[in-house]
C-alpha positions in Angstrom: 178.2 53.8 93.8 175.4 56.5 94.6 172.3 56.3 92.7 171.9 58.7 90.5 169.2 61.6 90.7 166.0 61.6 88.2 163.9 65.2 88.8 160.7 65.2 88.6 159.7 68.7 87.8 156.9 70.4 89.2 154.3 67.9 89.7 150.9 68.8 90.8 149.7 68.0 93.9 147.5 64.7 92.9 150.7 62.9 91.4 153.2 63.6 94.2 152.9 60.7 96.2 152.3 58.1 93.3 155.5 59.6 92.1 156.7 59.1 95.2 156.3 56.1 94.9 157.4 56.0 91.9 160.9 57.3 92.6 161.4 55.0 95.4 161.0 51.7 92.5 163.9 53.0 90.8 166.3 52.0 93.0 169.5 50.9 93.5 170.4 52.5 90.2 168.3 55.7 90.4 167.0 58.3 92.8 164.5 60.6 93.2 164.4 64.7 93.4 161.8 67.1 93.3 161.9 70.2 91.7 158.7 72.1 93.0 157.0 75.8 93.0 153.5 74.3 94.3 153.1 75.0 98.2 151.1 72.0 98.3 153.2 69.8 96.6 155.9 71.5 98.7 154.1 70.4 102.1 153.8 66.9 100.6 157.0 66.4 99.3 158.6 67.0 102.6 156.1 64.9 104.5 157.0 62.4 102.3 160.8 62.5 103.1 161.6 63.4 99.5 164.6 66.1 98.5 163.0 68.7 97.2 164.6 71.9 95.5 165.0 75.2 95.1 165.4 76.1 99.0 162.7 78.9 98.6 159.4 78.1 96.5 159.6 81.8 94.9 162.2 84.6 94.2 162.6 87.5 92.2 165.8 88.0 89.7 166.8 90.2 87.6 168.6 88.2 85.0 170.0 84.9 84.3 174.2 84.0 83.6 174.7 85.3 80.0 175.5 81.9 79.2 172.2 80.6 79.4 170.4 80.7 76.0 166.8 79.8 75.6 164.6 80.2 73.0 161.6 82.8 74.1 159.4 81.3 71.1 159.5 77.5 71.4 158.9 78.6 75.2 155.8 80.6 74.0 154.5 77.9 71.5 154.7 75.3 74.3 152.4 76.7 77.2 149.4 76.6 78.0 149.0 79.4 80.1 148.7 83.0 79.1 149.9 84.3 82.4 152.8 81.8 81.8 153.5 83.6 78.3 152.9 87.1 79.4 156.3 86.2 82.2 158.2 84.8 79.2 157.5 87.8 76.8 158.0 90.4 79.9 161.3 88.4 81.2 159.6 89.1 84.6 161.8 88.5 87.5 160.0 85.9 88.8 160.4 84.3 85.6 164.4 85.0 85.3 164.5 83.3 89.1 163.0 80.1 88.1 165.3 80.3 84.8 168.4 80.5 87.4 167.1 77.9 89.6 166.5 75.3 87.1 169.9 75.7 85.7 171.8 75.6 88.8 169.7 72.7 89.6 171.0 70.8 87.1 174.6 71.6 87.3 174.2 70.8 90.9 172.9 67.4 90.9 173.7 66.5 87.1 170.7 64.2 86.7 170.5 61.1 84.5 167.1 62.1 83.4 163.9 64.9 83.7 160.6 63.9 84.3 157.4 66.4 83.0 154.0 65.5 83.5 152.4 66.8 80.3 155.6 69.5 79.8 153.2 72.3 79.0 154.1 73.9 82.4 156.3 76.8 82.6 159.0 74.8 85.2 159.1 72.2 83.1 159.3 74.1 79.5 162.6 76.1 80.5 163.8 72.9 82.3 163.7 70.8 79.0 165.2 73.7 77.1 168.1 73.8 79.7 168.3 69.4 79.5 168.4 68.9 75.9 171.4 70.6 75.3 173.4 68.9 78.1 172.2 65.7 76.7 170.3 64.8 79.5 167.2 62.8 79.0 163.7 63.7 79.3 161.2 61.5 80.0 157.1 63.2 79.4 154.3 61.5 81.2 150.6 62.4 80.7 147.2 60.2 81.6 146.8 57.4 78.9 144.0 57.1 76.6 143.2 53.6 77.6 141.5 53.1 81.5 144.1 52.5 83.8 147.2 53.7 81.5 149.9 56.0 81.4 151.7 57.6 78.2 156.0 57.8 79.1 157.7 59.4 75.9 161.4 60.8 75.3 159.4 63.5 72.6 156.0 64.7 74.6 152.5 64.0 74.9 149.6 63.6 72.4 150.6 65.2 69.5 153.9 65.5 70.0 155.1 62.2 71.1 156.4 59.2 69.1 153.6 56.9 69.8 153.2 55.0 66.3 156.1 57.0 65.0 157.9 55.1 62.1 155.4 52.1 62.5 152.9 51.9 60.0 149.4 51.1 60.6 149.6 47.4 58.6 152.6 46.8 60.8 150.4 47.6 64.0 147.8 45.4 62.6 150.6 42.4 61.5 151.5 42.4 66.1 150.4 38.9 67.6 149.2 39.4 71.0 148.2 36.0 73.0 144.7 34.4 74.0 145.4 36.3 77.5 146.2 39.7 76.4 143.1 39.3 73.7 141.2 38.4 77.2 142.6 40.9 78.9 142.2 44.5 76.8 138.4 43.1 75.9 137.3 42.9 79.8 138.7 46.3 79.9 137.0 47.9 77.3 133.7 45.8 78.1 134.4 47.4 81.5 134.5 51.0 80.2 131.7 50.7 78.2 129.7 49.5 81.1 130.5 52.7 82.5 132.5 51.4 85.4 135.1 53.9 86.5 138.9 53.0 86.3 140.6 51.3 89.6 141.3 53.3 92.5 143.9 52.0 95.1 145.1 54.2 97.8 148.4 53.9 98.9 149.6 51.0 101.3 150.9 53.3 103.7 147.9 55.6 103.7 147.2 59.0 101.9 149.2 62.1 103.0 148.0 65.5 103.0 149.4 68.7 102.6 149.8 70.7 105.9 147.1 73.1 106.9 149.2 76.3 106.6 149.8 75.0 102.7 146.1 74.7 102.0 145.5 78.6 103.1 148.5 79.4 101.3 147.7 77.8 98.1 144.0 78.7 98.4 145.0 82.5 98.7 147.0 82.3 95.6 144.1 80.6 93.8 142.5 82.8 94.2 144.9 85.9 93.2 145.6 84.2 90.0 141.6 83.0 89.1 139.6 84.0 85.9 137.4 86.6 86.5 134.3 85.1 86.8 131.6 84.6 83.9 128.2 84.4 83.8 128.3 81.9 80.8 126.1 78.9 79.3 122.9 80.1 80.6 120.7 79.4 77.5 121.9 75.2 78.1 119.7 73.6 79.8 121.3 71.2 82.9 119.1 68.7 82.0 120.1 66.4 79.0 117.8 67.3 75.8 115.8 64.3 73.8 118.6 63.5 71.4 118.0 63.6 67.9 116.9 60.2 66.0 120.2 60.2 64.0 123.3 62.5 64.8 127.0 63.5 64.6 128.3 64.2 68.1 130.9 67.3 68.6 132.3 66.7 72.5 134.4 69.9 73.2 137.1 70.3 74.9 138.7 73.0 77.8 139.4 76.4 75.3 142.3 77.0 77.4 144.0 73.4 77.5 147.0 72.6 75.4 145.1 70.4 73.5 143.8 73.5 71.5 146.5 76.0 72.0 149.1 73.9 70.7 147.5 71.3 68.3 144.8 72.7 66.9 146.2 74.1 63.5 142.6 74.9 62.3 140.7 76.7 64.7 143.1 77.2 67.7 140.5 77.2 70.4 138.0 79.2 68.7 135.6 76.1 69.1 132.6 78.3 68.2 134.1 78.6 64.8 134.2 74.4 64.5 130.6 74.0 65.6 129.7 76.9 62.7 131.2 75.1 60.5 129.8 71.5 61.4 126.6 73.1 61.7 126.8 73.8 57.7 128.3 71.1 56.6 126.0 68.5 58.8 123.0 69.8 57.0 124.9 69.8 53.5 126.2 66.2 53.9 122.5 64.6 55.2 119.5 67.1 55.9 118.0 64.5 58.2 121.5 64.4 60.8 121.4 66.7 63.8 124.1 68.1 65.2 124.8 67.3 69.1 127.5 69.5 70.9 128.5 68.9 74.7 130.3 71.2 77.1 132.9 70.0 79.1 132.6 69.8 82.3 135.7 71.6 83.5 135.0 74.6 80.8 131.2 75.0 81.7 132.0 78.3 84.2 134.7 79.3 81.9 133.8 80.2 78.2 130.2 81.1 77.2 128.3 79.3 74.0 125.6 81.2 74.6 126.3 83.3 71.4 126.5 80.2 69.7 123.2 79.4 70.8 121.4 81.9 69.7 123.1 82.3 66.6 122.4 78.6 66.0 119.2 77.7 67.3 118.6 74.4 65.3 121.7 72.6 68.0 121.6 69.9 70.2 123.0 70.8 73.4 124.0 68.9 77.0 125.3 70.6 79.5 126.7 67.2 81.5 126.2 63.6 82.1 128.9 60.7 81.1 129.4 61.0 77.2 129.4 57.4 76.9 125.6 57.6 77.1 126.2 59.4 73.7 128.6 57.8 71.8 126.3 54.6 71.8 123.8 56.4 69.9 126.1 58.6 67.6 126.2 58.1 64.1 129.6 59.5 64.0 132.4 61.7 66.3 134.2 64.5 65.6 136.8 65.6 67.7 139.9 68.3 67.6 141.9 65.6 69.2 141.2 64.9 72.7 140.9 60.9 74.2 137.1 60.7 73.2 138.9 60.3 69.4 139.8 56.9 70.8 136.3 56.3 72.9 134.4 56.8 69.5 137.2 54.2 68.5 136.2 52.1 71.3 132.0 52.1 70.6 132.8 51.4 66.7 132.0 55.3 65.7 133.8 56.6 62.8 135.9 59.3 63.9 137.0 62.9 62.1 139.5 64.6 63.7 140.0 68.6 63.3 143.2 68.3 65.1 147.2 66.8 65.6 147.1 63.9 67.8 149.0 60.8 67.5 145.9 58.8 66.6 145.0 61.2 63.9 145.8 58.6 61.1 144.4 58.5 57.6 142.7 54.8 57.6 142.0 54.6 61.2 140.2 58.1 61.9 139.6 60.8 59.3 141.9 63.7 59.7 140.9 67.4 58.3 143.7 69.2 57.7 141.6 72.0 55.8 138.8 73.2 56.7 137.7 73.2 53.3 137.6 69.4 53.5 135.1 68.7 56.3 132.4 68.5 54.1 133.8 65.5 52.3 135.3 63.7 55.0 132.0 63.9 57.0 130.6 62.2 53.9 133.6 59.4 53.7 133.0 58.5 57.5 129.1 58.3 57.0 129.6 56.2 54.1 132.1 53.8 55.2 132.4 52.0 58.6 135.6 51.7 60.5 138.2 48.9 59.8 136.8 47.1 62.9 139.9 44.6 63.2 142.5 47.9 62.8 141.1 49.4 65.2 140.8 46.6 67.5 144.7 45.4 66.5 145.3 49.3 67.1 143.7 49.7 70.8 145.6 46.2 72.1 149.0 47.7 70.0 148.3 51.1 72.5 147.4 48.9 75.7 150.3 46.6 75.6 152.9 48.2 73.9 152.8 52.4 73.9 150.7 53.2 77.1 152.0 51.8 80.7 149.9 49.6 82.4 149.2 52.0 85.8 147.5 55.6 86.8 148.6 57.6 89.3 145.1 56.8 90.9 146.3 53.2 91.4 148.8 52.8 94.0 148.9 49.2 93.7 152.8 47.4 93.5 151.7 46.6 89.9 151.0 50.1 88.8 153.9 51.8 90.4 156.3 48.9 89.4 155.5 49.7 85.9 155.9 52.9 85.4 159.0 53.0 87.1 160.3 49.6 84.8 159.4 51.7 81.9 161.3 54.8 83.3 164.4 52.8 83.8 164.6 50.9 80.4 163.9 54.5 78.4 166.7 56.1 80.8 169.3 53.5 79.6 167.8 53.8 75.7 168.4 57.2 75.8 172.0 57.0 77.2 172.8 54.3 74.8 171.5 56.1 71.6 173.0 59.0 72.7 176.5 57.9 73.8 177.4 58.8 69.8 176.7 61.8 69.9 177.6 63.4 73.0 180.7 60.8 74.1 178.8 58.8 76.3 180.7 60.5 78.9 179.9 62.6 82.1 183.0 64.3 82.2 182.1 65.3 78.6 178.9 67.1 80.4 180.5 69.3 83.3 182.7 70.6 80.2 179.0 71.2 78.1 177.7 73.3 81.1 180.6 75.8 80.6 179.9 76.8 76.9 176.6 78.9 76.4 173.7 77.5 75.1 172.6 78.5 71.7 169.2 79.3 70.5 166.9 78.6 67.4 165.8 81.6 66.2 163.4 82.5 63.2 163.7 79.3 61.1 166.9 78.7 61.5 168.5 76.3 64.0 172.2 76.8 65.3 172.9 74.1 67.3 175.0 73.6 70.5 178.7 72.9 69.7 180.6 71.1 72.8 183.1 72.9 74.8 
């Protein structure tokens, strides 16, 4: 019997030959294909021996069968891009190609499961919209929050996948782990907070690069599609002030990631209206705190605090270095919701969160879900320290049983072995919990594909009724 295809949609170009890899570990009962728009990834792919799809890396369409259905606002609420939006909105024709491409993809290869890397990309938004209904499973993969680990979920990444779901948190804290897993997760963390960077092992058979002609290609449409440049941050100094005796620590995060377009109910990515606020409310809670706020390094050239600085001159500001360096000295950490929630975790730091994230848990962090609250929650986490054993039973209950042991940095057996174990047990969960409802049955599927889709529209859902 064939194996059957798993498509991995539209990875970018640092993850195609780890998945690969990958791919190649799921055998004899799986596959892999490549769905991919990137001319790098493109170039790789094919060095690589891999089937990759659509025959042409662009096109231009009109329209889309009438019986495709998708949702145009669940697309919107899901990118990250606005460029990405502004195709949905327009139903540009590039946009209406990729829409036929995907679904004719999946009629043609019927694939026992979709695989996104984060799944805030256009490809693999209208690919999930197409999968769900034809009960195929989806499978979201995004960096872990751990060093050296992966997050795999059926639901999505950071705030919207099931890690912890339907577990409570003295549950999480009830797990046994053994004497060598305890040994284990503590070298690791000692490791981090050493600074050592995370394991890098290059593939056994040697990296492979994209072809020439695909860098000059994908370097020309970098630059088409780049932000205008900015003259931003000039009134931060590169060099790391004197930090204040005693502090709360705000880390941002990139304005124009996910992260803050999706899951940050309060201030969206308007993170000049968080530090105004923490700026009050610091000085409210304990006149003798200072407030220290870091750029991020990949958002430095890209949105300007300047403003901020002048309009708040009594800030702490650093423009760069390794944020651990901070986080030792930090009275507390407030994030919206990015992985440095669960470094503060790490370095014993009370954490507020301003944001949805999986982590954002009342007893192990301190979640604001008004801003009207930040006042008193800053006040709680000064006051009481964190539940040291939680959080410990919390960060082994992440490394050993929601994150996957591997990165796509580490090309060892170990690390590809894993996330391609995990991929094959959540495949055959998903087929077994779903056999129920759909028939368990692939003939059931070909018939599915022949009755539109149906959309959710306004608040109401109306839900795909098999042919």
């Amino acid at each position: 019997m064939r194996p059957e295809p798993v498509v991995f949609i539209d990875p970018g170009p640092r993850l195609v030959q780890f998945l690969a890899e990958v791919g190649e570990r799921l055998a004899p009962d799986y596959r892999p294909v490549f769905f991919s728009c990137h001319v790098k990834g493109r170039s790789l792919l094919r060095r690589l021996g891999q089937e990759v799809h659509p025959r042409r890396r662009t096109g231009r369409a009109e329209g889309w069968s009438a019986r495709i259905r998708l949702d145009p606002e669940r697309l919107l609420g899901q990118l990250r891009r606005d460029s990405d939006r502004d195709r949905v909105r327009r139903r540009t024709p590039d946009f209406c190609w990729l829409v036929g491409e995907l679904d004719g993809l999946l009629d043609a290869v019927q694939p026992a499961a979709l695989f996104f890397w984060n799944g805030s990309g256009l490809a693999a938004s209208v690919a999930e919209q197409l999968a769900r209904p034809r009960g195929i499973p989806v499978l979201f993969g995004e960096n872990g929050y751990l060093p050296n680990t992966l997050q795999l979920d059926a639901e999505g990444v950071n705030a919207f996948s099931s890690i912890g779901r339907g577990i409570s948190l003295e549950e999480i804290r009830s797990r046994s782990y053994s004497d060598a897993e305890r040994h284990e997760l503590e070298a690791l963390i000692q490791a981090y907070r050493r600074g050592q960077l995370p394991r890098v092992v290059p593939p056994a058979r040697g990296r492979v690069r994209p072809s020439l002609l695909a860098y000059l290609v994908q370097a020309w449409e970098d630059w088409r599609e780049r932000d205008p440049p900015i003259r931003a941050n000039r009134l931060i100094a590169k060099e790391c002030s004197v930090l204040p005796e005693r502090f709360v620590f705000f880390p941002l995060q990139v304005a124009s990631d996910s992260q803050l377009t999706i899951h940050s109910p309060l201030y969206g990515n308007r993170l000049d209206l968080a530090i105004a606020d923490l700026d009050r409310v610091v000085r409210e809670v304990d006149p003798g705190l200072g407030l220290v706020v870091k750029l991020h390094p990949a958002d430095v050239k890209k949105t300007d605090y300047d403003p901020v600085v002048r309009a708040l001159p009594g800030l702490v500001w650093v423009r760069g270095g390794d944020v651990r360096a901070i986080l030792r000295h930090a009275e507390c950490l407030v994030t919206v919701n990015s992985t440095v929630g669960i470094e503060g975790m790490i370095f014993g730091k009370p954490v507020i969160t301003l944001g949805n994230n999986f982590y954002s848990r009342e007893g192990l962090v301190h979640p604001v879900r008004e801003r009207s609250e930040l006042a008193i929650r800053l006040a709680q986490a000064l006051r009481q320290p964190p539940n040291a054993d939680l959080i410990q039973q919390y960060l082994r209950y992440l490394y050993f049983v929601a994150f996957v042991r591997g990165h796509w940095r580490d090309h060892s057996p170990a690390s590809v072995g894993n996330l391609a174990e995990r991929m094959i047990t959540m495949i055959r969960h998903a087929r077994r919990t779903s056999a129920g409802r759909w028939g368990g049955d692939r003939a059931m599927n070909r018939v599915r594909r022949k009755t539109p889709i149906e959309v959710v529209t306004g608040n109401s859902r109306v839900h795909h009724q098999p042919g």
